[in-house]
VMD Tcl script that builds the backbone (N, CA, C; Angstrom):
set m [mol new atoms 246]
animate dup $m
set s [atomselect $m all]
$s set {name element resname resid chain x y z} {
  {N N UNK 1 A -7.509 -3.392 7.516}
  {CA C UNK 1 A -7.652 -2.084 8.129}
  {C C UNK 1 A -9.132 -1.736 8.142}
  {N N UNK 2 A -9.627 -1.729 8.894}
  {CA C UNK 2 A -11.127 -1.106 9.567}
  {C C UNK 2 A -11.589 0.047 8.507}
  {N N UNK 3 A -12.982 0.491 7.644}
  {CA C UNK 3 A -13.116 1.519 7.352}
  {C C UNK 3 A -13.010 2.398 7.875}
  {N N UNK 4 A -12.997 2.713 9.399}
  {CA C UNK 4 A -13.080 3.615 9.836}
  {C C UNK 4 A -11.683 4.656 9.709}
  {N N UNK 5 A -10.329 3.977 9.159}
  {CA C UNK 5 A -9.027 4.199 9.493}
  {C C UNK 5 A -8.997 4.866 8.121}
  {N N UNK 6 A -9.515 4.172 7.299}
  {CA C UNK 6 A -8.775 4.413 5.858}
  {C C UNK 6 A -9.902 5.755 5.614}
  {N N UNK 7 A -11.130 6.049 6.364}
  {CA C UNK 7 A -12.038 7.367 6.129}
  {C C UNK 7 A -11.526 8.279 6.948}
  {N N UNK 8 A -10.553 7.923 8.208}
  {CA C UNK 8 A -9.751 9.355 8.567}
  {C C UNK 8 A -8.220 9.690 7.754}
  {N N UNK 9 A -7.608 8.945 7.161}
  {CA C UNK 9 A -7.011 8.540 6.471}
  {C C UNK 9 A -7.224 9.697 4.610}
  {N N UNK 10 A -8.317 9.762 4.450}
  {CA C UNK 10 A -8.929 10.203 3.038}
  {C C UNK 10 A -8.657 9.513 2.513}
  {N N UNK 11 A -8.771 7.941 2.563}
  {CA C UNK 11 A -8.513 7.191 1.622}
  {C C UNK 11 A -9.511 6.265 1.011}
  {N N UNK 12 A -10.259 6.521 -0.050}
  {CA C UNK 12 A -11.813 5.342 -0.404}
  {C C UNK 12 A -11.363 3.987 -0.947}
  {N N UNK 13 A -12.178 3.447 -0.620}
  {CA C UNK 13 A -11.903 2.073 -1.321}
  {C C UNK 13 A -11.630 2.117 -2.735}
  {N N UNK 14 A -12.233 3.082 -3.657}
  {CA C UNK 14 A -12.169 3.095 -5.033}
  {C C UNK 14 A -10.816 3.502 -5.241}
  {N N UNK 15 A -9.831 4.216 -3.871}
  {CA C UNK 15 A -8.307 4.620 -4.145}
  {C C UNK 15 A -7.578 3.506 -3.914}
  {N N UNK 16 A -8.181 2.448 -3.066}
  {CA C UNK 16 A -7.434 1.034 -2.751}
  {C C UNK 16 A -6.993 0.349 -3.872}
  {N N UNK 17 A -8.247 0.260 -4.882}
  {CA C UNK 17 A -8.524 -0.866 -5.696}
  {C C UNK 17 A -7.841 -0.132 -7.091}
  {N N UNK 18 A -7.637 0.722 -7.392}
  {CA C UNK 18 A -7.211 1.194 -8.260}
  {C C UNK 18 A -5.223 0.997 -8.191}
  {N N UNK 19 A -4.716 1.600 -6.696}
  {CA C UNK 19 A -3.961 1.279 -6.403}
  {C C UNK 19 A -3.370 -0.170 -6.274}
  {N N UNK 20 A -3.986 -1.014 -5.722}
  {CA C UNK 20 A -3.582 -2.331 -6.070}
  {C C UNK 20 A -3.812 -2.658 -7.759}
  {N N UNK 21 A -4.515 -2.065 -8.751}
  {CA C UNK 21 A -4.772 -2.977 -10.116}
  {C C UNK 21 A -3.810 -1.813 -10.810}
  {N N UNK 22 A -3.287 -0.689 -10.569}
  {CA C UNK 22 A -2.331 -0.117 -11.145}
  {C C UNK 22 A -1.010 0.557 -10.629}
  {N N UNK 23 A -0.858 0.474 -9.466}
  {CA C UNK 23 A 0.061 0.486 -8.624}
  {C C UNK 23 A 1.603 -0.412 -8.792}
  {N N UNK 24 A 2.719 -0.471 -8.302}
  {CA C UNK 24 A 3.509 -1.574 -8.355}
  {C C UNK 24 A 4.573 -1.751 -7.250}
  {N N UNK 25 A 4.959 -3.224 -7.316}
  {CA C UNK 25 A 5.025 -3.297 -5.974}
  {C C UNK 25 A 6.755 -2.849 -5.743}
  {N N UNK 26 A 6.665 -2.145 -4.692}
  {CA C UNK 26 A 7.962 -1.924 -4.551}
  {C C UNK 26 A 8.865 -2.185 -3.631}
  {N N UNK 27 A 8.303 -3.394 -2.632}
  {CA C UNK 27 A 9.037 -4.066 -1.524}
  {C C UNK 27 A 8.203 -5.184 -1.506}
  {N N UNK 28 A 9.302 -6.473 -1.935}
  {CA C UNK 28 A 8.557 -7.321 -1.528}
  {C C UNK 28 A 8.863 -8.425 -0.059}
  {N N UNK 29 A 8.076 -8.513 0.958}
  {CA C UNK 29 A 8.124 -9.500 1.968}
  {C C UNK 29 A 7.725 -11.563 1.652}
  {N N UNK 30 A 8.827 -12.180 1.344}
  {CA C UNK 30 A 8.204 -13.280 0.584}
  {C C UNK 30 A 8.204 -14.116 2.176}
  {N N UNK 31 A 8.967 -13.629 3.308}
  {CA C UNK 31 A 9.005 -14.572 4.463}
  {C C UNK 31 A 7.982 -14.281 5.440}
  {N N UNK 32 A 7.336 -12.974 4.901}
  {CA C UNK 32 A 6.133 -12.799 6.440}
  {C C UNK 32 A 4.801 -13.702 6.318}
  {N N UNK 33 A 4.344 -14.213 7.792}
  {CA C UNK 33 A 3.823 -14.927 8.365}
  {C C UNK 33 A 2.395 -14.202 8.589}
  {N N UNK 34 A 1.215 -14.845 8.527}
  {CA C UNK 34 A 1.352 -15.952 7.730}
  {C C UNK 34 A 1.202 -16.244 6.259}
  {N N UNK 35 A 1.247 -15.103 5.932}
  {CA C UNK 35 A 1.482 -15.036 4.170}
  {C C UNK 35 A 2.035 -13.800 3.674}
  {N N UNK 36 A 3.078 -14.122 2.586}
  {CA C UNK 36 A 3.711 -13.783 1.903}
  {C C UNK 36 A 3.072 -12.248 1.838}
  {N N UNK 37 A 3.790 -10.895 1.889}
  {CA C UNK 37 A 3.511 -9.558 1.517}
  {C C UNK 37 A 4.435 -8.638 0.579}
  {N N UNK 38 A 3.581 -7.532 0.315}
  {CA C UNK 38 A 4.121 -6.956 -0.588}
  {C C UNK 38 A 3.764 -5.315 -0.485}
  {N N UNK 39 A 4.351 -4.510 -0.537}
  {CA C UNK 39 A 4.545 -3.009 -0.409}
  {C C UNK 39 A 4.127 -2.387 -1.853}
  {N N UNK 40 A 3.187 -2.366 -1.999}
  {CA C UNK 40 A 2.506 -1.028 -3.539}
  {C C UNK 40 A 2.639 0.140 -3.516}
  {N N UNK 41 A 2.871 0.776 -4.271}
  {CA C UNK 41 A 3.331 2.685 -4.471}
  {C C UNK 41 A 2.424 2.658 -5.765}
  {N N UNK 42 A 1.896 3.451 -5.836}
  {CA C UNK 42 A 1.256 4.007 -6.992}
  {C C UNK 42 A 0.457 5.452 -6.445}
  {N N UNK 43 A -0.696 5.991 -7.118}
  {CA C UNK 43 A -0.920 7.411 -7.317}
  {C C UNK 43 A -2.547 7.409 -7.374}
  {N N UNK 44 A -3.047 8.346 -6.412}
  {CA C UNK 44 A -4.323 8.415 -6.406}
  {C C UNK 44 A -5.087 9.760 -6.162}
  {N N UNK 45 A -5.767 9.943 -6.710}
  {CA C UNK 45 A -6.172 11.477 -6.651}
  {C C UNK 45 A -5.058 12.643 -6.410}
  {N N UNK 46 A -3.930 12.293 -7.428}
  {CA C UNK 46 A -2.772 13.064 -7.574}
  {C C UNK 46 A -2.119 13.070 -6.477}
  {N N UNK 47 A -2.304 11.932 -5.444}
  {CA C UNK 47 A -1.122 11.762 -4.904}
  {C C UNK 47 A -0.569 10.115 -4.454}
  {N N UNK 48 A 0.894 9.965 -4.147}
  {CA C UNK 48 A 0.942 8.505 -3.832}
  {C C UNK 48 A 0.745 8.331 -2.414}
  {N N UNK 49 A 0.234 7.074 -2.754}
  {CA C UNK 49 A -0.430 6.401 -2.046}
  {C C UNK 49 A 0.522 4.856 -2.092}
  {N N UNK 50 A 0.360 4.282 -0.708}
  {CA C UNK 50 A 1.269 2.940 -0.328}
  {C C UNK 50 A -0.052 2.328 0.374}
  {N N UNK 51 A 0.170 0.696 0.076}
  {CA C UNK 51 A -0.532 -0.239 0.439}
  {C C UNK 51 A 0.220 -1.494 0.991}
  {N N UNK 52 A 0.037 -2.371 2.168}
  {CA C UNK 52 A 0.770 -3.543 2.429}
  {C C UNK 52 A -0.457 -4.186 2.104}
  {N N UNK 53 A 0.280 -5.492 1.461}
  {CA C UNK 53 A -1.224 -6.385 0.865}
  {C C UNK 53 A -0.630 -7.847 1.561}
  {N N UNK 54 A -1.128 -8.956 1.888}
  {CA C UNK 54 A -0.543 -10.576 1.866}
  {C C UNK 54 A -1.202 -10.773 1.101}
  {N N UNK 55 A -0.199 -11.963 0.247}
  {CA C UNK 55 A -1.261 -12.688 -0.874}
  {C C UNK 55 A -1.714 -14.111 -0.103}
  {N N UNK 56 A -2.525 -14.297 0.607}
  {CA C UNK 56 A -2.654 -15.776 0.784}
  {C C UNK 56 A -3.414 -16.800 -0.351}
  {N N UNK 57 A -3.696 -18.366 -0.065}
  {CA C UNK 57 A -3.804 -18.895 -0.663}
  {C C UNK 57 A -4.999 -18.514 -1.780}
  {N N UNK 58 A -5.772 -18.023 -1.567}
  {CA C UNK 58 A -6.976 -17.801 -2.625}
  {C C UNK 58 A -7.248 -16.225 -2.499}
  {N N UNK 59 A -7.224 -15.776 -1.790}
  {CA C UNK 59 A -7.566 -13.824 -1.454}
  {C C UNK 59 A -6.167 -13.030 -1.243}
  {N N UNK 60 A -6.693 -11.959 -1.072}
  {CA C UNK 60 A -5.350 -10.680 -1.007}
  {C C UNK 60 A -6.245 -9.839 0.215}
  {N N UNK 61 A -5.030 -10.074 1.346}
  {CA C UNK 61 A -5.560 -9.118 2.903}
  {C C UNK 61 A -4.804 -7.704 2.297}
  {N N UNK 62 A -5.430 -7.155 2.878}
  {CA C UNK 62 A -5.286 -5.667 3.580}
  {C C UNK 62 A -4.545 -5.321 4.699}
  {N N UNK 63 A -3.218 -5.060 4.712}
  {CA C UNK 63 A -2.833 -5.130 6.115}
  {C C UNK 63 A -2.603 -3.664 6.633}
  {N N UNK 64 A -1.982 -2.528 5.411}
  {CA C UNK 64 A -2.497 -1.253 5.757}
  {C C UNK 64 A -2.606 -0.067 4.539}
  {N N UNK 65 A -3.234 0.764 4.432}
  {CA C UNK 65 A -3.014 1.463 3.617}
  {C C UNK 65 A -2.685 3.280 3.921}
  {N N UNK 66 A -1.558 3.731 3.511}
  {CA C UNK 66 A -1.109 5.116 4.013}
  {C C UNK 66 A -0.551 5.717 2.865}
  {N N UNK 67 A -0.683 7.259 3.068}
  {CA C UNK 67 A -0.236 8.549 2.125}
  {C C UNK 67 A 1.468 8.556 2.841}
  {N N UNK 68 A 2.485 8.305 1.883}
  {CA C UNK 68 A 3.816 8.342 2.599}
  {C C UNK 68 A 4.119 9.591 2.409}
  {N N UNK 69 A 5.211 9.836 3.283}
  {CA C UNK 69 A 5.398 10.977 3.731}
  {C C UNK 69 A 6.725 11.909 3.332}
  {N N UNK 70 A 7.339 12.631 2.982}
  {CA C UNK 70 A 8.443 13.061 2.450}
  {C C UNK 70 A 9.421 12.573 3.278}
  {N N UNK 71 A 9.557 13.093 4.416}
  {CA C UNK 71 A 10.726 12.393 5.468}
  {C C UNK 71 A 10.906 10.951 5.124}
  {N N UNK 72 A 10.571 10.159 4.662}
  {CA C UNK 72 A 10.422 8.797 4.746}
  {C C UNK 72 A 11.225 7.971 3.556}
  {N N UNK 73 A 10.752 8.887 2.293}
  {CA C UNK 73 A 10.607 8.517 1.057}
  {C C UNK 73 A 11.812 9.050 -0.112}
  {N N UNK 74 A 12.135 8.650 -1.037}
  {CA C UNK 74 A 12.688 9.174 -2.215}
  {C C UNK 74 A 12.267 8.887 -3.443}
  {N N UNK 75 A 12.662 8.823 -4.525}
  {CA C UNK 75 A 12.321 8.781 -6.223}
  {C C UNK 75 A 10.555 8.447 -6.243}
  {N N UNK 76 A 10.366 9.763 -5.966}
  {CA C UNK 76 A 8.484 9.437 -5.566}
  {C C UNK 76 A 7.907 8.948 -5.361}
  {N N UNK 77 A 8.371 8.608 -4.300}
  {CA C UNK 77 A 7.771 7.430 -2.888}
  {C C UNK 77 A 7.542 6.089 -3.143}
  {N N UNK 78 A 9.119 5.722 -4.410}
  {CA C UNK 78 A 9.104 4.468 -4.214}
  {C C UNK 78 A 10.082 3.767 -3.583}
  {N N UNK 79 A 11.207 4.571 -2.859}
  {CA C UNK 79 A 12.150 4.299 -2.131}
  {C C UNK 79 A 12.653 4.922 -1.117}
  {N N UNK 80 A 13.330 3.849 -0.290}
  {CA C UNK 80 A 12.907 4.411 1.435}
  {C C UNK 80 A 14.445 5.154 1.580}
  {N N UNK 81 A 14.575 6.565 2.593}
  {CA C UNK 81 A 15.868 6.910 2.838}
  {C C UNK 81 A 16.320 6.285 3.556}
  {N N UNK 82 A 17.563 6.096 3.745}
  {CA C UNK 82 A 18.266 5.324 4.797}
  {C C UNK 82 A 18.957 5.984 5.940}
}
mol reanalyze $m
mol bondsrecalc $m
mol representation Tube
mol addrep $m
């Protein structure tokens, strides 16, 4: 995701990185292409915050990072309504 997204967003890198090293994952994608992903929920400047990460072979992409939304969410935004 472009800085430019995650600075309209209010989201800093220092909320990324915190979120990925204390965050946890709460959906995991083991079949997406071309590497394996995973859905993070955790909490950042008092609020949660969600991250899609791929783990590929040696690094961890960025594929998006967003503030979820009540409509969306349950047991504090670590599970999706149906």
């Amino acid at each position: 995701m472009p800085t430019g997204e995650m600075d309209e967003r209010g989201i800093f890198t220092e909320d990324l990185v915190n979120l990925i090293l204390k965050g946890s994952i709460i959906e995991d994608y083991p079949d997406t292409k071309p590497c394996p992903s995973a859905l993070i929920s955790g909490s950042t400047g008092g609020r949660h915050c969600h991250a899609v990460v791929e783990l590929c072979e040696n690094h961890l992409r960025i594929v998006t990072v967003y503030w979820p939304v009540d409509e969306k969410w349950t047991n504090q935004m670590t599970k999706r309504k149906s």
